[in-house]
C-alpha positions as CSV (number, residue, x, y, z in Angstrom):
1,X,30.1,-27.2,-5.2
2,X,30.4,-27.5,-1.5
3,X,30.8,-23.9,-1.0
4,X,27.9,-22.7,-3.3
5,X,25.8,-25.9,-1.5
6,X,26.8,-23.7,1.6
7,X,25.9,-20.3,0.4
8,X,22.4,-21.4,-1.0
9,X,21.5,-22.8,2.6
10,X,22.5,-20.1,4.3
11,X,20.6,-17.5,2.1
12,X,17.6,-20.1,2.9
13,X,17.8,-20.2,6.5
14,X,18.7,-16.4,6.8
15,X,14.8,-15.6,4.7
16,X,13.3,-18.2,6.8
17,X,14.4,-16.7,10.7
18,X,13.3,-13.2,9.3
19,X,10.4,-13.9,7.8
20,X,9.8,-16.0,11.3
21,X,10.2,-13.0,12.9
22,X,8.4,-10.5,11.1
23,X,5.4,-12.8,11.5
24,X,6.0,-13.3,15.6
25,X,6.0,-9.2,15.4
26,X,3.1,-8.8,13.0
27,X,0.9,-11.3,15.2
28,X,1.6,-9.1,18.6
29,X,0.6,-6.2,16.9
30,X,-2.8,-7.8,15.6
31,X,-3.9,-9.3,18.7
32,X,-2.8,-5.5,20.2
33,X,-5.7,-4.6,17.3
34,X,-7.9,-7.4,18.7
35,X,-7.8,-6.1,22.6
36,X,-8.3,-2.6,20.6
37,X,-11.6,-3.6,19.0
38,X,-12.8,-6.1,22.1
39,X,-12.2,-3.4,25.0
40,X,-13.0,0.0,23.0
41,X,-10.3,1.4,24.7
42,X,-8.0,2.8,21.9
43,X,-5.9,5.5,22.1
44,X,-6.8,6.5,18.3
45,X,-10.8,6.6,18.9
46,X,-11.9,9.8,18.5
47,X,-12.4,12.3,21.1
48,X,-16.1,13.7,21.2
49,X,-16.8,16.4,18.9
50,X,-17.1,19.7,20.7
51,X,-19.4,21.5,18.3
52,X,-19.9,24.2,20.6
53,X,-16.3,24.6,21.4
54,X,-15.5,27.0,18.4
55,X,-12.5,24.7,17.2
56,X,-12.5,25.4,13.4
57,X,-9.3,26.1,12.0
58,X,-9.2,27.1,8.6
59,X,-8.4,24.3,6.6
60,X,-7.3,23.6,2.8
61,X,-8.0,20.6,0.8
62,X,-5.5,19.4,-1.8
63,X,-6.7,17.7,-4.9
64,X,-3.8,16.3,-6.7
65,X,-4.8,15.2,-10.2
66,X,-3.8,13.7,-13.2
67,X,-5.7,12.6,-16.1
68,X,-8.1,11.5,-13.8
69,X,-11.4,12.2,-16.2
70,X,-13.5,9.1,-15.1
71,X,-13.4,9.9,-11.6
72,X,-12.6,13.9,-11.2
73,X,-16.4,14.9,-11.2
74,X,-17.0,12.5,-8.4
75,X,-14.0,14.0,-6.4
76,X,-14.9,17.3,-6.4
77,X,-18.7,16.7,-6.0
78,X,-17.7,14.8,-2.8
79,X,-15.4,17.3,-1.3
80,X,-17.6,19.9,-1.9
81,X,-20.3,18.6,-0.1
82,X,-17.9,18.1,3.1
83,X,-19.3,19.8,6.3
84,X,-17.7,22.5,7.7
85,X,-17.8,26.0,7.8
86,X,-17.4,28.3,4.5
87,X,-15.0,30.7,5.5
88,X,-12.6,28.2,6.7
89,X,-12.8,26.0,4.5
90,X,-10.7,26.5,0.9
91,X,-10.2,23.5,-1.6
92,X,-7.2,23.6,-4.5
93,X,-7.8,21.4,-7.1
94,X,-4.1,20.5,-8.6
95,X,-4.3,19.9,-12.0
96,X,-1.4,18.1,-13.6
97,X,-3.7,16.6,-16.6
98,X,-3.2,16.5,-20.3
99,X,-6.3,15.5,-21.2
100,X,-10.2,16.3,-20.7
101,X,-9.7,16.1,-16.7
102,X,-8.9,19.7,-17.3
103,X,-11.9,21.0,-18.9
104,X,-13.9,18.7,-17.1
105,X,-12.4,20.3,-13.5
106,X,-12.5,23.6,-14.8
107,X,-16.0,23.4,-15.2
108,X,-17.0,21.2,-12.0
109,X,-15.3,24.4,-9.9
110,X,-16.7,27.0,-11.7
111,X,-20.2,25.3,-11.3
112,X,-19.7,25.0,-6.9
113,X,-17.4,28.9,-7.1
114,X,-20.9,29.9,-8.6
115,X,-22.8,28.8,-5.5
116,X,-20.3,29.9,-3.0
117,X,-18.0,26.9,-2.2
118,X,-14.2,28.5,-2.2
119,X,-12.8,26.7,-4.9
120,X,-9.9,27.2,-7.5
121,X,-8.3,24.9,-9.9
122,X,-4.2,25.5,-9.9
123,X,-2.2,24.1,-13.0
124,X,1.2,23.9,-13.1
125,X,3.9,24.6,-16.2
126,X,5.2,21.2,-16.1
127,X,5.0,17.5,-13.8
128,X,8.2,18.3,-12.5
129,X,8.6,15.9,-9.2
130,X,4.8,14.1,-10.1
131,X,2.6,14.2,-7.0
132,X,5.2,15.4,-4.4
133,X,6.0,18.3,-6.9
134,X,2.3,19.1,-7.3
135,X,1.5,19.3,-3.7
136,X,4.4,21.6,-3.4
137,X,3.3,23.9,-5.9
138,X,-0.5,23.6,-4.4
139,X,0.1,24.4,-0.6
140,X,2.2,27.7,-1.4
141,X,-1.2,29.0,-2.7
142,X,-2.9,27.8,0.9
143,X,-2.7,30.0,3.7
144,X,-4.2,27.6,6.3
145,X,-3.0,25.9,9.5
146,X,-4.2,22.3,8.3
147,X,-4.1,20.3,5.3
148,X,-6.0,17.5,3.7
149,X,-5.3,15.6,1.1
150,X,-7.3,13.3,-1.3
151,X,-6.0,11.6,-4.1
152,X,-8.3,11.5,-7.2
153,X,-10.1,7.8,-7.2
154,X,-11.0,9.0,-3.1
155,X,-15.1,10.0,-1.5
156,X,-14.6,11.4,1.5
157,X,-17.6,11.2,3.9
158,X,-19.4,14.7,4.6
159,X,-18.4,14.8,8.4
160,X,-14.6,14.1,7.6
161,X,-12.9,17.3,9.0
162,X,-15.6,18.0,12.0
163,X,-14.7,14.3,13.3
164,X,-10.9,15.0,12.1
165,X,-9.8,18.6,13.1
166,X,-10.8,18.3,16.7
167,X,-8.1,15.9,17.2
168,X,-5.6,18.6,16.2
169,X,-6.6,19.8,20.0
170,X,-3.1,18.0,20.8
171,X,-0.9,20.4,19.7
172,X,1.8,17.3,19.4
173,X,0.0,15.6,16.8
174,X,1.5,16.4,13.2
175,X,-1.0,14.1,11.2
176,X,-3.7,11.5,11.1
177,X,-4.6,8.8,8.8
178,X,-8.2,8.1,8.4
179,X,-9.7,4.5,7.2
180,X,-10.1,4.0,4.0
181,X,-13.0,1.4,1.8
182,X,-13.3,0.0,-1.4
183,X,-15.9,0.8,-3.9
184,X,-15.0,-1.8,-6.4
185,X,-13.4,-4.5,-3.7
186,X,-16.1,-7.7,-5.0
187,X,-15.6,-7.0,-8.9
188,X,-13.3,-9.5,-8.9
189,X,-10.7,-11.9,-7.1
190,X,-7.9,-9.4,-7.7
191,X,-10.0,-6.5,-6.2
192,X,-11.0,-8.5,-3.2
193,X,-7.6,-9.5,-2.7
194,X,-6.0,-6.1,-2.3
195,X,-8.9,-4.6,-0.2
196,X,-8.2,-8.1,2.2
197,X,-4.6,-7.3,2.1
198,X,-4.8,-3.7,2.8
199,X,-7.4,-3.8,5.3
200,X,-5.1,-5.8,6.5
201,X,-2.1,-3.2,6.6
202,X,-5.3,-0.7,8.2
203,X,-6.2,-3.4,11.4
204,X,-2.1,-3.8,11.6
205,X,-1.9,-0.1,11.8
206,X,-4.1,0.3,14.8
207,X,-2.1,-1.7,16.8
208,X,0.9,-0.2,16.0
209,X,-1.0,3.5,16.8
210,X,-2.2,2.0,20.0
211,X,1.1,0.5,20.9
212,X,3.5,3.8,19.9
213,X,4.9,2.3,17.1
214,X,6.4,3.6,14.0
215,X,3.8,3.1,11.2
216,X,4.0,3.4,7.4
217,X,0.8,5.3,6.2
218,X,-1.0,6.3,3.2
219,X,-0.7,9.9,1.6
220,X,-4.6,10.4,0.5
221,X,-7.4,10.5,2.9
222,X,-5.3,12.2,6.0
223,X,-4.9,15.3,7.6
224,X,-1.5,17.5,8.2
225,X,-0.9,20.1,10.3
226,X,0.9,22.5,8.2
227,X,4.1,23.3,10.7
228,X,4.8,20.0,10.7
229,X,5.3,20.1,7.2
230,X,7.0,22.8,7.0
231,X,9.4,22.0,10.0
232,X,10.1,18.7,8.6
233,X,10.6,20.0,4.9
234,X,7.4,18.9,3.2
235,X,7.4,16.7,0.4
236,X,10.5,15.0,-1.3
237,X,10.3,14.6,-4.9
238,X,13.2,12.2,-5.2
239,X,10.9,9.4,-3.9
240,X,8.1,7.6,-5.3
241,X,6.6,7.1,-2.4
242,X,6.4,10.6,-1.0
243,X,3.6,9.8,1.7
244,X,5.6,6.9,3.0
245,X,8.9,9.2,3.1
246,X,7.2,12.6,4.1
247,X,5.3,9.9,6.9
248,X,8.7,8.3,8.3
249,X,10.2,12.1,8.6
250,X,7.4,13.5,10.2
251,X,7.4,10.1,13.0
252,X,11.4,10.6,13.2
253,X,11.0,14.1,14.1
254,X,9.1,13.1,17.2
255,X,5.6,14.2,15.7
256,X,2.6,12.1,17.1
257,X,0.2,10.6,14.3
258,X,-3.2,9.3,14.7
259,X,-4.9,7.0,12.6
260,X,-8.8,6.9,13.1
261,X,-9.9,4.4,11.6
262,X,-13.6,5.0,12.0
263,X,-13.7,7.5,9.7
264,X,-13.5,6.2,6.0
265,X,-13.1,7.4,2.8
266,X,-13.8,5.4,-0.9
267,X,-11.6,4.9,-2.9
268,X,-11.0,2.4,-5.9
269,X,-8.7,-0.1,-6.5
270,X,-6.7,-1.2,-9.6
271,X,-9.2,-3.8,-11.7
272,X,-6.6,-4.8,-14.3
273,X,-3.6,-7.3,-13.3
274,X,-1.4,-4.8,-15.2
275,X,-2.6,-1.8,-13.5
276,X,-1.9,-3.7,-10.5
277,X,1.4,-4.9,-11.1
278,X,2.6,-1.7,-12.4
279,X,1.6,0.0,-8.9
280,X,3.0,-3.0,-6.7
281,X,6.6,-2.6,-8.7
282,X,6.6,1.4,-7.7
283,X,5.6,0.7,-4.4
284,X,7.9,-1.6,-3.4
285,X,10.6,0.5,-5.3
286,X,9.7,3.5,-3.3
287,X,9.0,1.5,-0.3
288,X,12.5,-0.2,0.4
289,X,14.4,2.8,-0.9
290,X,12.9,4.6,2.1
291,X,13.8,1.9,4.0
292,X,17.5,2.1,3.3
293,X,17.1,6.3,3.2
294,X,15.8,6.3,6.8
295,X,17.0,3.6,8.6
296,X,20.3,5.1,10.1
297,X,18.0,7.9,11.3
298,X,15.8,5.4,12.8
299,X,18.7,3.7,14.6
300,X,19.8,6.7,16.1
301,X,16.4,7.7,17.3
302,X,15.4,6.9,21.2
303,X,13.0,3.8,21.3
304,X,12.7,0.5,23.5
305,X,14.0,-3.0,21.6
306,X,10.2,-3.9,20.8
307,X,9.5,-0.2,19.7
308,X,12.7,-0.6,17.3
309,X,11.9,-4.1,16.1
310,X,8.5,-3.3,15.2
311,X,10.0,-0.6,13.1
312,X,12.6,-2.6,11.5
313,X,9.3,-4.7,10.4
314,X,7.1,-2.0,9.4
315,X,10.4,-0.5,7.1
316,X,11.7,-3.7,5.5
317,X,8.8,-5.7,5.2
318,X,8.4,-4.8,1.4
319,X,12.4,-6.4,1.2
320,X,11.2,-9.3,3.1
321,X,8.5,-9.9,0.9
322,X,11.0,-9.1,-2.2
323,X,13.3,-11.4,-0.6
324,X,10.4,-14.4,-1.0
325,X,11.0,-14.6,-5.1
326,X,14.9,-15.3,-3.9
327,X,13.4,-18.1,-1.9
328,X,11.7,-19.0,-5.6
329,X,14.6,-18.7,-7.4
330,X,16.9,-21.1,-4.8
331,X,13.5,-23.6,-4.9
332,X,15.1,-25.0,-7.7
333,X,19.2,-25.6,-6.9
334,X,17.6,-26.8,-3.3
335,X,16.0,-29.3,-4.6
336,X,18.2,-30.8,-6.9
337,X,21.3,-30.5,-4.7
338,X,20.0,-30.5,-1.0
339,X,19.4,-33.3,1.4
340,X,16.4,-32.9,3.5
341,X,16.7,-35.5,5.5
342,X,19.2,-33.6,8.0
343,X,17.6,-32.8,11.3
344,X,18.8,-28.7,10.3
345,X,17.5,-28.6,7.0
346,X,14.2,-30.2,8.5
347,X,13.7,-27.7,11.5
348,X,14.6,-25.4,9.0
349,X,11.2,-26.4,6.7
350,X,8.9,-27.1,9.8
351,X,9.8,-23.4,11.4
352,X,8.9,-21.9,7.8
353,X,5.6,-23.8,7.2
354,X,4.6,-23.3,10.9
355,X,5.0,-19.1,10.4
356,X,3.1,-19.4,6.8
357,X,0.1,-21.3,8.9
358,X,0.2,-18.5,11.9
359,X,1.1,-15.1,9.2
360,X,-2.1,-16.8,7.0
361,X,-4.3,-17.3,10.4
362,X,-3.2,-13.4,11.4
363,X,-4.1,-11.9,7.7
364,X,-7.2,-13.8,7.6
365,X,-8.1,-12.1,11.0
366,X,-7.2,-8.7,9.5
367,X,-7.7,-8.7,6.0
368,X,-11.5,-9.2,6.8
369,X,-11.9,-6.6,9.8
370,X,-9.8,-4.0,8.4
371,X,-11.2,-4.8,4.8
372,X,-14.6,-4.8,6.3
373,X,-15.9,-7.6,4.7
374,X,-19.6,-8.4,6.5
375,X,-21.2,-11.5,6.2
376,X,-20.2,-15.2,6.7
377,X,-19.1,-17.6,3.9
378,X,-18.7,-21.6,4.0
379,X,-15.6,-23.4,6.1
380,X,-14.6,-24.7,2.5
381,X,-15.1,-21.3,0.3
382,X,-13.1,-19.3,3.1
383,X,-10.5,-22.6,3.2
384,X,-10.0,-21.8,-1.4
385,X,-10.0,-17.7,-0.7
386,X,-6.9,-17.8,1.7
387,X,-5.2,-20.0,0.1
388,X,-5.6,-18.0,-3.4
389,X,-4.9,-14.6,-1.1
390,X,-1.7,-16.2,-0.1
391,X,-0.4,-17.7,-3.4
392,X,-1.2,-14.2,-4.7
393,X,1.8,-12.9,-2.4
394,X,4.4,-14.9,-4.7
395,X,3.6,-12.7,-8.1
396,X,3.7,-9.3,-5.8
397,X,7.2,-10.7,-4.4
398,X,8.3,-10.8,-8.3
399,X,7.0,-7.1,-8.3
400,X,8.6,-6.0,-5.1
401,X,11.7,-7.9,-6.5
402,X,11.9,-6.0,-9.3
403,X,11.3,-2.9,-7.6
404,X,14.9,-4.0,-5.3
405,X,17.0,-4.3,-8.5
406,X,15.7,-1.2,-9.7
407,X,16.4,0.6,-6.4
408,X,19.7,-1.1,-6.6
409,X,20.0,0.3,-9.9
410,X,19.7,3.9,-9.1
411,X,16.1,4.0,-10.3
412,X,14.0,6.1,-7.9
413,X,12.0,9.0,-9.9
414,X,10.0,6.6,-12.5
415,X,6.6,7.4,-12.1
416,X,3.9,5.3,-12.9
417,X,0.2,6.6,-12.2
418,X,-2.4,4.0,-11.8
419,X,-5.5,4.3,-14.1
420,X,-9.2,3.9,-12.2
421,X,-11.6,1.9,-13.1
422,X,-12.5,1.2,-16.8
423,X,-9.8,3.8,-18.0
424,X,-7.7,0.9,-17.4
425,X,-8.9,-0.8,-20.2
426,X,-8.1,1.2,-22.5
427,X,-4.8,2.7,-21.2
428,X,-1.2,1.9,-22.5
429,X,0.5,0.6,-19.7
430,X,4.7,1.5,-19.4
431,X,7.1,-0.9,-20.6
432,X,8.1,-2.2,-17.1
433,X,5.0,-4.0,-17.3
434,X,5.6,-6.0,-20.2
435,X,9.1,-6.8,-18.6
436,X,6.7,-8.3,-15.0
437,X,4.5,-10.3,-17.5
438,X,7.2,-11.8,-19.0
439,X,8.8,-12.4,-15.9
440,X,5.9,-14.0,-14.7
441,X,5.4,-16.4,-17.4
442,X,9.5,-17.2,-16.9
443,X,8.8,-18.0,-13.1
444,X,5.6,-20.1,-13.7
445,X,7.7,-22.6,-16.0
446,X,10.4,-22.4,-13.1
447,X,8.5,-23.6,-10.3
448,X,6.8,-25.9,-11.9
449,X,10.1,-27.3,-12.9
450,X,11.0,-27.3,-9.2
451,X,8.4,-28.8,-8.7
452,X,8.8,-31.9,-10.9
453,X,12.1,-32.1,-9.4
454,X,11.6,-32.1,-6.1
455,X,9.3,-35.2,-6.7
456,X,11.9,-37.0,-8.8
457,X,14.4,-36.2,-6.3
458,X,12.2,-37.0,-3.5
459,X,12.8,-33.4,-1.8
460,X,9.3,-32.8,-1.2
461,X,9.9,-30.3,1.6
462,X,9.4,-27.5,-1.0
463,X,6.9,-29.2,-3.1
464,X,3.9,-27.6,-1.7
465,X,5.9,-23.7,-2.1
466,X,6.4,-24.3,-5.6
467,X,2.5,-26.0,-6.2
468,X,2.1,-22.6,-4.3
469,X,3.9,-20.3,-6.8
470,X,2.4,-22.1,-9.9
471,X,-1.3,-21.3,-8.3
472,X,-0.4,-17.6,-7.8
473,X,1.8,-17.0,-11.6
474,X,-0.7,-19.1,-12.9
475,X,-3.7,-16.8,-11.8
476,X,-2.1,-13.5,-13.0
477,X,-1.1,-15.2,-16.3
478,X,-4.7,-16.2,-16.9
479,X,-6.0,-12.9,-16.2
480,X,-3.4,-11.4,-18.2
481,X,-4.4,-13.6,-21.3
482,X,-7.8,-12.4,-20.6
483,X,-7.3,-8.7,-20.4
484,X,-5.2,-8.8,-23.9
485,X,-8.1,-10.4,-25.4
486,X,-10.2,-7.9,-24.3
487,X,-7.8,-5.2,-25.4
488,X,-7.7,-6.2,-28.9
489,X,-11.0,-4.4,-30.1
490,X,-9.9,-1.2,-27.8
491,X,-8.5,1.7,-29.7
492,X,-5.3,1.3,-27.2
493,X,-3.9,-2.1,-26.8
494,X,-2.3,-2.5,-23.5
495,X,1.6,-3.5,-23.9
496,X,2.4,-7.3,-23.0
């Protein structure tokens, strides 16, 4: 018993110092975003446009679809409309659909080829290697010095490449990130959570672009320079992730990025808790496998301590955040066997609560700058809204979690696309999300038994954690209930 009692506190204490860390790291890099935004003095702000300069390269957008057929039109409307000159200008819509995406693509692009836009719709034989496989296929039929990329939910504004290219004056720069907005971020709680959490990620980012750090970035919205792919080996269809990965090789092969965040794209975000859940698990499966890939390569690359501990956090924060549901599952054992009264174990708590209050103060700071939310709201609204935004970070750990095992369990190619908008609600979700729901359900009963536990036992050090994880399993539980109810008229019923 002793030695277990050993074992579970030392698991505790060693998620508490990281998770101390990462925070002490994120917060430098957001008040880095802060002095940013206050003194207009950013390395990533664009350089002026040189219209008369003659800088336009040819450049080839890649449309990688799949079964997108309530948002394809919209895509290719958009990118068509994009300014820049014709005759360097080619778009490839990649078609990996089995549905009426592809008649409903073929004609969009015969409709803009008839009025002179350069247009043609590629479809593979098979969806060998998903997205990473279809952007292989697509850029062998491009013949142009730069690449963008838009994924299929994604509106591009009509001056995206003339205030993108010109940055490709550098001639070290491999690829640039461009903001990105929410169409649908008010339809609901869940929406406006994941447009506060990654604009979030985007105000993080332009610290760590300002400061030289490694950064993890999205694969839509974003422009490559095509010898950087090709020197770096383009996209790896082993991982899931194959922005993050084809990102990390690019920065690791001493490529400069850019991420210019006043240009932004729409896009749409997942408006059913299973469509959301079902993305979160992939990403934090393809997110921590490229951790463990890259991270003897990062080692061995040049960098200062700060420059290395900043990418330690940017890589391994999804297994940080994974590593939050073990702090769920020892809740329990800690508070039926553990002593808080010890000066140690008490430290221990303080340091832990003290990092939630400053990580919650740094994401409320980000999550609405980066997620551009205008207007104000009252002190007591604001007070409800973080507090749900951070009790909805114990379900994603249960996500993320799951994503570990699978990693752990050798599985890295499952390939889950997320269905937009009201497609969702009538789309059969894979069984890995039944597995998360019932999960969830499991780990709702278990905290709240931790709970009632640490309040017989008088361990209360943990009490408000586990209130914590009952608010956030709770809320994706009830929506849940709510979106099977819904489903039960549909001609699909989502799996549960």
């Amino acid at each position: 018993m002793l030695f277990l009692s050993v074992v579970i506190q030392g698991i505790f204490f060693v998620i508490v110092t990281c998770f101390a860390l990462y925070v002490i790291l994120e917060l430098r890099v957001v008040l880095i975003s802060k002095n940013v935004k206050r003194k207009k003095l950013s390395k990533i702000s664009l350089p002026p446009l040189d219209m008369g300069g003659g800088f336009f390269p040819k450049v080839s957008v890649l449309l990688p679809v799949c079964n997108e057929s309530s948002v394809i039109e919209r895509l290719i409307d958009s990118v068509c409309c994009m300014d820049y000159p014709p005759s360097q200008l080619e778009i490839l819509v990649l078609d990996d659909s089995a549905d009426q995406t592809t008649k409903m693509a073929a004609d969009q692009v015969a409709r803009h080829a008839a009025s002179g836009v350069n247009i043609r719709l590629l479809k593979r034989v098979d969806r060998h290697g998903f997205k990473a496989g279809n952007l292989i296929f697509g850029i062998q039929y491009s013949s142009s010095d730069f690449v963008a990329i838009f994924d299929a939910d994604f509106i591009p504004p009509a001056d995206f490449l003339l205030k993108t290219i010109p940055c490709f004056k550098n001639e070290k720069l491999g690829f640039l990130q461009t903001g990105i907005g929410y169409v649908n971020r008010n339809t609901s709680f869940l929406t406006k959570f994941q447009a506060m959490e990654m604009g979030h990620q985007q105000f993080v980012t332009v610290g760590l672009s300002e400061d030289g750090d490694m950064a993890s970035l999205s694969g839509s919205s974003c422009v490559w320079r095509r010898k950087c792919i090709e020197e770096i080996g383009g996209w790896d269809t082993s991982n899931i992730t194959e922005d993050v990965d084809i990102g990390y090789r690019a920065q690791f092969g001493d490529w400069q990025y850019a991420f210019v965040v006043d240009v932004v794209s729409l896009s749409e975000l997942p408006e059913s808790v299973s469509a959301f859940r079902v993305q979160r698990e992939r990403w934090g499966r393809g997110l921590i496998h490229s951790a463990f890939k890259f991270v003897r390569q990062m080692l061995r690359k040049e960098m200062s301590v700060m420059h290395r501990l900043q990418a330690l956090s940017v890589m391994f924060s999804s297994l940080l955040l994974a590593s939050i549901y073990a702090l769920i599952i020892l809740s329990l054992p800690l508070a039926w066997f553990m002593d808080f009264d010890g000066m140690l174990y008490r430290c221990g708590a303080v340091i832990f609560f003290v990092m939630v209050a400053v990580w919650v103060g740094s994401n409320f700071i980000g999550s609405h700058e980066g997620g551009r939310f205008a207007g104000k709201q009252g002190i007591f609204t604001t007070l409800i809204e973080m507090y749900a935004y951070v009790a909805m970070f114990l379900p994603m750990s249960w996500y993320y979690f799951v994503g570990g095992i699978r990693v752990l369990a050798g599985v890295y190619g499952e390939f889950n696309r997320t269905p937009k908008g009201a497609e969702a609600s009538c789309t059969e979700q894979p069984h890995i999300n039944s597995a998360l729901f019932w999960g969830e359900i499991v780990t709702f009963f278990y905290s709240a038994a931790a709970l009632l536990v640490g309040v017989l036992e008088g361990n209360l050090v943990l009490v408000p954690f586990n209130f914590t994880a009952c608010v956030g399993f709770g809320m994706v539980i009830y929506w849940s209930w709510r979106e099977s109810s819904s489903a039960k008229s549909s001609p699909q019923r989502l799996v549960l």
